[in-house]
Legacy VTK file of the C-alpha trace (Angstrom):
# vtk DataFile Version 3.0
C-alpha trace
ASCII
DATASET POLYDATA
POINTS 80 float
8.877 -12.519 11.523
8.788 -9.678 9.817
5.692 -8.372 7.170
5.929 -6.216 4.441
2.006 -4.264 3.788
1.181 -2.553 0.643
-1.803 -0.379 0.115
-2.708 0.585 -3.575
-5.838 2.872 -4.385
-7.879 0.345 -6.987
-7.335 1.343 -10.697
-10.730 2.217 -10.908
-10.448 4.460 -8.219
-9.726 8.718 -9.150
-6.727 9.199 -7.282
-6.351 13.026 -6.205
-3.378 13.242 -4.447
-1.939 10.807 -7.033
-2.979 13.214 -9.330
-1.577 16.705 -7.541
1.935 15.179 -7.190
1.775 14.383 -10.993
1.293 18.364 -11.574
3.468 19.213 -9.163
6.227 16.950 -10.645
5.515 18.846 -14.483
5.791 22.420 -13.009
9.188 21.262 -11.948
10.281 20.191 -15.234
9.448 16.733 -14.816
7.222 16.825 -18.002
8.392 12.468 -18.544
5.904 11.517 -15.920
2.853 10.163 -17.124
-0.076 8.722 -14.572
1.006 8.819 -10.995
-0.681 6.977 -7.806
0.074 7.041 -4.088
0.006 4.400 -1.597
1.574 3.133 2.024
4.010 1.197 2.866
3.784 -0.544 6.641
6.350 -2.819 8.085
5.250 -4.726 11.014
7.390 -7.148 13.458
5.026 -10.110 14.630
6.362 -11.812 17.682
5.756 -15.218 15.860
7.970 -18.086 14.138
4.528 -19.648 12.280
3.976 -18.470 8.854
0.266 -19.721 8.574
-0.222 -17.555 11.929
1.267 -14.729 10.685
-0.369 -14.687 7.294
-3.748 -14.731 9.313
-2.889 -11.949 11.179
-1.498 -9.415 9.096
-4.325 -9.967 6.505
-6.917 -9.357 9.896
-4.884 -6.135 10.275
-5.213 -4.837 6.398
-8.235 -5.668 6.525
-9.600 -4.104 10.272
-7.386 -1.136 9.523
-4.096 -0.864 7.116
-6.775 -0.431 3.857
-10.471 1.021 3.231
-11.380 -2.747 1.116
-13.728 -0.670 -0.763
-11.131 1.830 -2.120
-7.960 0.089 -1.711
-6.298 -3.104 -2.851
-3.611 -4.691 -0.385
-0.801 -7.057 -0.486
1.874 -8.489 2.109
5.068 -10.456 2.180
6.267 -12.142 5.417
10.066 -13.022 5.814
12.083 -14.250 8.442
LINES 1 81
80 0 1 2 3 4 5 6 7 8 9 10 11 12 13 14 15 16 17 18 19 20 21 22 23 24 25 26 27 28 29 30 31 32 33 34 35 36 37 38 39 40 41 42 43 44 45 46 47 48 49 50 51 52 53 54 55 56 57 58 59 60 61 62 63 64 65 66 67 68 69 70 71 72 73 74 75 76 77 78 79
């Protein structure tokens, strides 16, 4: 089975490098870009066919060490 992680600085959360790449992107003539915020993106194989299982352990793993809970929000999808 295969799970899809994404980790999202909360909205309420200042967002620096979020905030760099925004300027960075106007000095290049990308002036169209409004507010921009940076994440991760994980992909993780679990050697397991049961769902309830899987959903356990991935959200164990966001939460032990994918995200900072106090900064970040996360989400996952699990196919296969």
């Amino acid at each position: 089975m295969k799970a899809t992680v994404y980790v999202t600085i909360k909205q309420n959360v200042l967002d620096p490098q979020g905030t760099a790449v925004q300027g960075a992107l106007h000095s290049l003539g990308f002036s169209e870009v409004g507010k921009v915020r940076i994440g991760k993106y994980l992909e993780v194989e679990l050697d397991t066919n049961d769902r309830a299982e899987a959903e356990t352990r991935v959200k164990a793993m966001c939460e032990k060490l994918f995200a900072n809970t106090v900064v970040e929000d996360y989400r996952f999808e699990l196919e296969g």
